[in-house]
C-alpha positions in Angstrom: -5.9 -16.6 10.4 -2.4 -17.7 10.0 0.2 -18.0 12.9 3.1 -17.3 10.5 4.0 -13.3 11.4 5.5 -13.9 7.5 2.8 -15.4 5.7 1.6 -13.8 2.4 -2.2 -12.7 4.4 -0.4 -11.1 7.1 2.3 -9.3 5.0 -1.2 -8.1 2.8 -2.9 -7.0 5.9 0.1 -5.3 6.6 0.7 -3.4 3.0 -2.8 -2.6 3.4 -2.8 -1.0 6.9 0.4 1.3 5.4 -1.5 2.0 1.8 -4.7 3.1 3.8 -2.3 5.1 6.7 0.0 6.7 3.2 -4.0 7.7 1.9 -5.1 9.5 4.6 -1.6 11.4 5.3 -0.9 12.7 1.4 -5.1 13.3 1.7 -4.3 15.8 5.2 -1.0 17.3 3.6 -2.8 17.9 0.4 -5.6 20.1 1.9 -2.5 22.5 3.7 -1.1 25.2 2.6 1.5 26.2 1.9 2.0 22.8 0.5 5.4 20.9 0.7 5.3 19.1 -2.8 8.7 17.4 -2.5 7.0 15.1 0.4 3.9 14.9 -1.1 5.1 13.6 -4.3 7.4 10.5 -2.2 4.5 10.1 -0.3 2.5 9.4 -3.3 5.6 7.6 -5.2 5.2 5.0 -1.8 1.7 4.7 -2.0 2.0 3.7 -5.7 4.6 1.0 -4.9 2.5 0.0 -2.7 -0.2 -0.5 -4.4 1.9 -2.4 -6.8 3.3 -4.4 -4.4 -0.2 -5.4 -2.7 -1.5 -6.5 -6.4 1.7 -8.7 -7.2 1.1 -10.2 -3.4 -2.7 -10.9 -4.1 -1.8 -12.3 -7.7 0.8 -14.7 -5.9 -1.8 -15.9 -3.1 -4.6 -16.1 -5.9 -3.2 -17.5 -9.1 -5.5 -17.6 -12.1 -5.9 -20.9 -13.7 -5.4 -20.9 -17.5 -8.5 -21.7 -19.1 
């Protein structure tokens, strides 16, 4: 694994570790009621950019080579 606290797999591992916490939480406050759909919706507009963000990141560490 790389020492770099920076490098593109840790910052992955990290984006990750926040998707998968962001999951679980808008999963939780989705099943309450009476629901608070202001904070789910930013919770979800994060876990979106997050996603996004984790997909740019893997394309950058993994380019395709043009064929």
């Amino acid at each position: 694994m790389d020492s770099n606290l920076h490098s593109p797999s840790r910052q992955l591992i990290a984006l990750r570790m926040e998707h998968a916490d962001l999951d679980a939480t808008v999963d939780r406050l989705d099943g309450l009621m009476p629901q608070d759909e202001l904070l789910l919706r930013r919770l979800k507009k994060r876990r979106l950019a997050l996603r996004d963000q984790i997909a740019r990141l893997e394309r950058a560490m993994d380019p395709k080579e043009p064929a």
